[in-house]
C-alpha positions in Angstrom: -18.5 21.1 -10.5 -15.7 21.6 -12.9 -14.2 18.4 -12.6 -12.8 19.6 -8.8 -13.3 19.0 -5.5 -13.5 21.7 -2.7 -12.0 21.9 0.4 -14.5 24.0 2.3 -18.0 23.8 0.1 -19.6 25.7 2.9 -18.5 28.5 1.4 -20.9 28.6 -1.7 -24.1 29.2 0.3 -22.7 33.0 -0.2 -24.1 32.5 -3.8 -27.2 32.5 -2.6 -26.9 36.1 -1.8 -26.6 37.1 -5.8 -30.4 35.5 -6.0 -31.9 38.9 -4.1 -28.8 41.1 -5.6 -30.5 40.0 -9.3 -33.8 40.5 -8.1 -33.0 44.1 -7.1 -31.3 45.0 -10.2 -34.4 43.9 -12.5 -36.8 46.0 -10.2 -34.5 48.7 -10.4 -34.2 48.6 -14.1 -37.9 48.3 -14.5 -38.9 51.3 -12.6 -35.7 53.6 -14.1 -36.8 56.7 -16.0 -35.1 59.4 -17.7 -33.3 62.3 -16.7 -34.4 64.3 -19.5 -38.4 64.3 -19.9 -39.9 64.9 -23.9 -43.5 65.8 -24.4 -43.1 63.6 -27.9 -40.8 60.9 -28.9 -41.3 61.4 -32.4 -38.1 63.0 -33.5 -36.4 60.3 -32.5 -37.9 57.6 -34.6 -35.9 55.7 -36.8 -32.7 56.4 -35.2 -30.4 53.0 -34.5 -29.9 51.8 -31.2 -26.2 51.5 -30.4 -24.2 48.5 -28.5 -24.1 51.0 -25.5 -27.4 50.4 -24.7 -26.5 46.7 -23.7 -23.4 47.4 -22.8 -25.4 49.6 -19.3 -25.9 46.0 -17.9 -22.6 44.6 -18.2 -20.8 46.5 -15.1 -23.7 44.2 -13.1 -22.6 41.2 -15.1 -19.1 41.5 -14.2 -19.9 42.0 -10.9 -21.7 38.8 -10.3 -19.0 37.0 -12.6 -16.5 38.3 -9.8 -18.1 37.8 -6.8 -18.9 33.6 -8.2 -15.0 33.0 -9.1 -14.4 34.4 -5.5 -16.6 32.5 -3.8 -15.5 29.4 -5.7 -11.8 30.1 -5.2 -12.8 30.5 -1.1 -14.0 27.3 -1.4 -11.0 25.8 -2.2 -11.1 23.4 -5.2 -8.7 20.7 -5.7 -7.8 18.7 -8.3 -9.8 15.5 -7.9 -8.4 12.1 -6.9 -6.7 10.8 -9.9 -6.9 7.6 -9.3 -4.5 4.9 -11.3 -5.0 0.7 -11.5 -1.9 -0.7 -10.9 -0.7 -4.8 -10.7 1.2 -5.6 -7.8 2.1 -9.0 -6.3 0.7 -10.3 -3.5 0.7 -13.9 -1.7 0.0 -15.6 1.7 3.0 -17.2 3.1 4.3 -18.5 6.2 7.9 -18.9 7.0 8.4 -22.2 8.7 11.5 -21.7 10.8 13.5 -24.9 12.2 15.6 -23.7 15.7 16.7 -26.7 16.7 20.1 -26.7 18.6 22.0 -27.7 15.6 21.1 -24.5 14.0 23.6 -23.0 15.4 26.9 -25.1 13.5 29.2 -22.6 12.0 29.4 -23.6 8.7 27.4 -20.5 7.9 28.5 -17.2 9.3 27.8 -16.6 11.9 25.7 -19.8 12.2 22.3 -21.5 10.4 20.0 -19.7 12.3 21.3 -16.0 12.2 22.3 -16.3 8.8 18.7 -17.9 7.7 17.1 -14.9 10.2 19.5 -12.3 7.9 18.0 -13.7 4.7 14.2 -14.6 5.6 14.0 -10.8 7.0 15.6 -9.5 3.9 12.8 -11.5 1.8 9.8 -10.1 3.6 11.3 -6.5 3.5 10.8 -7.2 -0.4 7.3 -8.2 -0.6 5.7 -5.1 0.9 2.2 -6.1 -0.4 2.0 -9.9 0.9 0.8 -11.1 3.7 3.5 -13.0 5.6 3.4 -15.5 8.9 6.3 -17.2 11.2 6.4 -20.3 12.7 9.1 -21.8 14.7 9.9 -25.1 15.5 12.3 -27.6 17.4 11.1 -30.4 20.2 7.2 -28.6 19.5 6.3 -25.7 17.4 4.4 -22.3 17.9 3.4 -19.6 16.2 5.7 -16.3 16.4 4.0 -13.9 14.4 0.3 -14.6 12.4 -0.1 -13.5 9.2 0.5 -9.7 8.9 1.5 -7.1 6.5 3.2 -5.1 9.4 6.9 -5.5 8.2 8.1 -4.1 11.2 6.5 -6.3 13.6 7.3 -9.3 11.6 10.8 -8.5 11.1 11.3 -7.0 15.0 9.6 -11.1 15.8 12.2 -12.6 13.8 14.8 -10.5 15.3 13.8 -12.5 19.0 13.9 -15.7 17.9 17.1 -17.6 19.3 17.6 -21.1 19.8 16.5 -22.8 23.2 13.0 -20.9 23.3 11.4 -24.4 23.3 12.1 -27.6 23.7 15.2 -28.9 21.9 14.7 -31.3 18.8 13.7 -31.5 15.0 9.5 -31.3 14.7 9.2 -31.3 11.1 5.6 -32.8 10.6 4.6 -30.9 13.5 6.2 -26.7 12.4 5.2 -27.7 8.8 1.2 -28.8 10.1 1.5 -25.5 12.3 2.0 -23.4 9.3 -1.1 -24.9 7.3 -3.0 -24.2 10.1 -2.3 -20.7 9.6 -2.8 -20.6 6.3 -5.9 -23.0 5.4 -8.6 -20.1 6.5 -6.8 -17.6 4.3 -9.3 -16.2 1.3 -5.7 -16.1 -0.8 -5.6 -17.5 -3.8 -2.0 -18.5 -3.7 -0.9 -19.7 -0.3 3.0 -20.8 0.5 4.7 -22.2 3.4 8.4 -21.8 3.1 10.2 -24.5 5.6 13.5 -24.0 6.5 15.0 -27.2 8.5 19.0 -28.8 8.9 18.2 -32.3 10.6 15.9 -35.1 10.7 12.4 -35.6 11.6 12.7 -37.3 15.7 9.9 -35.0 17.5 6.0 -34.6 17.7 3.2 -36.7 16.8 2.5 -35.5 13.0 4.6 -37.2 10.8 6.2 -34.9 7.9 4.0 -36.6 5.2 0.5 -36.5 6.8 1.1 -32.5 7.7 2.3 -32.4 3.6 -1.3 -34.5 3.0 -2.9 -32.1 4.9 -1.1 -29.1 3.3 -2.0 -30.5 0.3 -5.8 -30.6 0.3 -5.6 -27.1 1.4 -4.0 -26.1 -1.6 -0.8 -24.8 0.0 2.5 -25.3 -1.7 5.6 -26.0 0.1 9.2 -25.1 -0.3 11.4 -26.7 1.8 14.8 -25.8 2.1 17.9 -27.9 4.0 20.3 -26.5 5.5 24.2 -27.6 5.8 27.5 -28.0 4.3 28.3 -31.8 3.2 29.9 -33.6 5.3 30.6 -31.8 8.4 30.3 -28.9 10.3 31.5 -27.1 13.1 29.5 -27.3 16.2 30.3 -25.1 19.2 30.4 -27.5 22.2 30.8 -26.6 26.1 33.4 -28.1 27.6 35.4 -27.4 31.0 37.8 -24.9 29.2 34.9 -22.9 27.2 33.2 -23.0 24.2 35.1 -25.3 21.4 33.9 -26.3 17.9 33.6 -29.7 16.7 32.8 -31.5 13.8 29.9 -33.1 13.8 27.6 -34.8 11.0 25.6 -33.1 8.7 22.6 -34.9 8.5 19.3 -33.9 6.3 16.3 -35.9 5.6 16.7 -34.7 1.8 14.4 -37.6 0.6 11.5 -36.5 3.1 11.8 -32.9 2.4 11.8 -33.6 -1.7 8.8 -36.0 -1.3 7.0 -32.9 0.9 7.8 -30.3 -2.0 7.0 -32.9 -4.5 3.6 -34.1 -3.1 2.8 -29.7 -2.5 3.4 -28.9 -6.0 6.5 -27.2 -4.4 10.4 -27.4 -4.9 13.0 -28.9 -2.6 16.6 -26.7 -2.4 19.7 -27.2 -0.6 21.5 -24.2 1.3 25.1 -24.7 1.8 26.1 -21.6 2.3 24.9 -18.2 3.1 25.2 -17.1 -1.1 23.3 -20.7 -1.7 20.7 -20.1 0.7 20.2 -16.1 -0.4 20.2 -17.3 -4.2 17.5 -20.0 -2.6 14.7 -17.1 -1.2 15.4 -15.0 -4.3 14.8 -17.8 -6.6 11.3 -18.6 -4.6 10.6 -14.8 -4.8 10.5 -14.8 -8.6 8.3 -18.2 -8.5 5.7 -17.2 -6.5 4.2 -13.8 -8.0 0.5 -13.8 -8.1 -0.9 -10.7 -9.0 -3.7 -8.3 -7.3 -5.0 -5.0 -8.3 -4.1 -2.5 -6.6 -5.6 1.5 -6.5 -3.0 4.7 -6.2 -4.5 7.8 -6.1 -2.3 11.0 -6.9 -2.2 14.2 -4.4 -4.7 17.0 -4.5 -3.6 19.8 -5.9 -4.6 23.3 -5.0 -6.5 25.4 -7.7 -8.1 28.0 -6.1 -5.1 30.6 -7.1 -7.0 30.4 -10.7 -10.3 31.1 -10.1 -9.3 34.2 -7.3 -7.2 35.7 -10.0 -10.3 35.6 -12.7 -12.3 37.1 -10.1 -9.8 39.7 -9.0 -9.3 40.4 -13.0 -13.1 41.1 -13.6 -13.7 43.3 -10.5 -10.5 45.4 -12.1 -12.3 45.6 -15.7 -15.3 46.1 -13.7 -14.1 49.6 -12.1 -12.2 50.1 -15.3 -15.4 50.4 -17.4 -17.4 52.1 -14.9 -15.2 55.2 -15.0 -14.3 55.1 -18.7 -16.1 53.5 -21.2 -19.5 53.3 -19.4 -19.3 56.2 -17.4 -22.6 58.3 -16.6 -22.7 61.6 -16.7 -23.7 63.6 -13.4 
């Protein structure tokens, strides 16, 4: 009914109360009579009937006219839902997190691991409409957080992940076949691990290639992203007289992690630094954009303020006519 909504269409079971009110007025009209009796009505043939002869019924109009726009306006219409197609990106992806011991080398501030935390939490504060996984690994892997759209429980997960949770080493083959085992049951379209690692495959019984094979024939791209400075770095080391840092060797499986990429239908980056790396998640956030529809409705809007004013106005014009224009006389 007029394009609305109503808040409370309980309300217009009181129209049902005009059907007798009608009813009444016909009978009444029909069994009416004059005030004034005639023995003959011949003197008053060919005389014109005037408008005020119609014009008797239109108080009654008016009246039902006001009491419908009430009873509509107690029912409360609302605009209806106006609601809008929109394209928005969306994409499954998990973030394949390396926390080995030597992710914590200073040669980004305040180390690898906090600073890759700082920018993977950034990246999924960005995508609000994907769906978005971690996985950890070192010695073994586990999964920290399945694949959600609950930003705050993802980033609050990433948040309490420190080095030492597992068992120290580099699992490459073994985080990256964790991820595609969180992702190869998705109904997705697109599907993306992102892995994050500074060393050298020397842990768990999956090989980097076979879990890159297997990510593969699941249709799952992978980016994979080392981390270090050239050279050296500076490693905080325990000794006797506290914490010092020492140089150590930076050293990356590049050529594994370009031939995983490569053989994924991915792209391999380097992250020296905490711009490098932050230039590194926003350049994967522009490649991978796959778009959904999405549906956005507007809010209601009251318009019951209308329709109680028209029938407010026509109970006034109402009363107006009846002791004026259409008055009887006693």
């Amino acid at each position: 009914m007029f394009g609305f909504e109503f808040a409370n269409p309980e309300y217009f079971w009181l129209l049902v109360l005009l059907v007798p009110m009608i009813l009444w007025y016909v009978l009444r009209e029909k069994k009416s009579y004059a005030d004034l009796q005639f023995s003959s009505l011949r003197a008053f043939k060919g005389m014109r009937h005037t408008g005020k002869i119609w014009m008797r019924h239109l108080l009654f109009v008016l009246q039902v006219l006001a009491i419908f726009f009430l009873v509509v306006a107690l029912a409360r219409p609302q605009s209806s839902n106006n609601w809008q197609t929109y394209t928005s990106e969306g994409i499954d992806i998990v973030l394949a997190l390396d926390i080995s011991g030597s992710m914590l080398a200073r040669d980004f501030t305040p180390d690898r691991l906090e600073a890759a935390k700082e920018v993977a939490t950034k990246f999924i504060l960005e995508r609000p409409q994907d769906k978005i996984g971690l996985v950890i690994f070192a010695g073994e892997s586990f999964t920290q957080c399945p694949l959600t759209t609950d930003q705050a429980v993802l980033v609050n997960l990433m948040r309490e992940v420190q080095s030492g949770m597992i068992e120290d080493g580099t699992a490459i083959g073994l985080g990256l076949a964790n991820a595609v085992n969180r992702l190869k049951d998705s109904p997705a379209k697109s599907k993306v691990v992102i892995l994050l690692t500074d060393g050298v495959n020397n842990r768990g019984a999956i090989a980097p290639l076979t879990a890159a094979e297997l990510a593969k024939a699941y249709g799952i791209r992978v980016y994979t992203i080392g981390v270090g400075t050239y050279g050296e770095a500076p490693y905080p080391v325990q000794t006797p007289f506290g914490v010092e840092l020492r140089n150590v060797p930076v050293e990356i499986d590049e050529e594994v992690l370009q031939q995983i990429a490569h053989l994924t239908d991915g792209k391999y980056f380097r992250a020296t630094d905490n711009n490098k790396l932050k230039q590194i998640y926003q350049e994967i956030d522009q490649l991978e954009k796959s778009k959904i529809e999405v549906k956005h409705f507007s809010k209601k809007e009251e318009q019951y303020f209308i329709f109680g004013l028209v029938g407010l106005f026509l109970l006034i014009t109402q009363a107006l006519l009846r002791y004026t224009l259409l008055r009887k006389i006693p």
